[in-house]
C-alpha positions as CSV (number, residue, x, y, z in Angstrom):
1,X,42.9,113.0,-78.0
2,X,44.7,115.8,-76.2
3,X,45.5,114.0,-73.3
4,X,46.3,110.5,-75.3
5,X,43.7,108.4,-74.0
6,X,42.7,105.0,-75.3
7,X,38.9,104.4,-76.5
8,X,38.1,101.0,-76.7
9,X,33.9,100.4,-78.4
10,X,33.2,97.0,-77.5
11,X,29.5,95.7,-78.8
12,X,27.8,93.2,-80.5
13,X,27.9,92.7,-84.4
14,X,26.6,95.4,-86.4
15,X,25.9,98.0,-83.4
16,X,27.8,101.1,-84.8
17,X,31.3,100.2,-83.5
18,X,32.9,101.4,-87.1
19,X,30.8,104.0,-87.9
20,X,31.4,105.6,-85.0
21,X,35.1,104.9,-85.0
22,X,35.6,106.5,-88.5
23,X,33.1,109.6,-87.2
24,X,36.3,109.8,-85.1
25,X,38.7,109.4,-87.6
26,X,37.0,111.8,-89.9
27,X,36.7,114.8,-87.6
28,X,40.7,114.4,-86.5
29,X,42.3,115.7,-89.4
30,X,39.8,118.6,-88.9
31,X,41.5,119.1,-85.8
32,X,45.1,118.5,-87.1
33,X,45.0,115.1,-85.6
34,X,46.8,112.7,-88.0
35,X,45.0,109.4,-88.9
36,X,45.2,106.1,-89.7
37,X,42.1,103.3,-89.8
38,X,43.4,99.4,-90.6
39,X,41.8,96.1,-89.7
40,X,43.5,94.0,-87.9
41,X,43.8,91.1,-89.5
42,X,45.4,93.5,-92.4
43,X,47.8,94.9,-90.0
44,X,48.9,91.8,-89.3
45,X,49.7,90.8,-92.4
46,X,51.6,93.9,-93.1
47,X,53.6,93.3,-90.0
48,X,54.5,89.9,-90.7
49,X,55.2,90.9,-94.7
50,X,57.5,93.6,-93.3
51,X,59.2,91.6,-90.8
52,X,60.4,89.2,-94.3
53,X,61.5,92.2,-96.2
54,X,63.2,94.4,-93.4
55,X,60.6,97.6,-93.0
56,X,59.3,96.3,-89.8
57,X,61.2,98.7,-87.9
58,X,60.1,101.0,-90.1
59,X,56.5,100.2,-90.1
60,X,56.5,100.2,-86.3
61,X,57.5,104.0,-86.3
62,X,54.7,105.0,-88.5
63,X,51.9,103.4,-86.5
64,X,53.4,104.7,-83.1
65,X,53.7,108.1,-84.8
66,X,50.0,108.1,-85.6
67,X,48.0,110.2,-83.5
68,X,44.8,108.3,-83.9
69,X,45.2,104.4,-84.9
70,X,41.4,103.0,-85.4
71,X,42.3,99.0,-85.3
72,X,39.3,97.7,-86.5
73,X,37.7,94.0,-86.4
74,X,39.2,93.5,-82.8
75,X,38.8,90.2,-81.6
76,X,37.2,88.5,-84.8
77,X,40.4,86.0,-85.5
78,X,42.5,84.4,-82.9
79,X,45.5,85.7,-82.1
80,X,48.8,83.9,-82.4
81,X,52.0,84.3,-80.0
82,X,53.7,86.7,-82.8
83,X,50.5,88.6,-82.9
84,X,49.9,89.1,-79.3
85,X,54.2,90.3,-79.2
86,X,53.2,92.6,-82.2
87,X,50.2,94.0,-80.8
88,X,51.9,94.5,-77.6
């Protein structure tokens, strides 16, 4: 986390991916790390919700001030044009 590096677990179905992924996010606030976990099919919801009402700006500088962003369920929906911008 120190030198903001990007850990991507990619498994089969019911291999640990989460588990260890909140392991993570547990320990961080230990460290002073601040943390956020959301799915993504959640997260994209609340982006398209806050686009409608205005906060997306808003929303936007919360994740990117997040020191550790667990996105969980990668991959398990496909991905529309507006969600591929967002996730961008």
């Amino acid at each position: 986390m120190k030198a903001n590096e990007n850990l991507i677990l990619k498994s089969q179905t019911g291999t640990g991916k989460t588990w260890i992924a909140c392991a993570f996010a547990r320990q961080a606030p230990r460290l002073d790390y601040s943390v956020l976990y959301v799915r993504m099919p959640r997260l994209f919801e609340d982006l398209a919700l806050a686009r409608l009402d205005g906060r997306f700006p808003r929303l936007i500088d919360e994740l990117a001030r997040v020191q550790l962003l667990v996105l969980d369920d990668w991959g398990t929906h496909t991905l529309n044009d507006r969600q591929r911008l967002d996730l961008l």
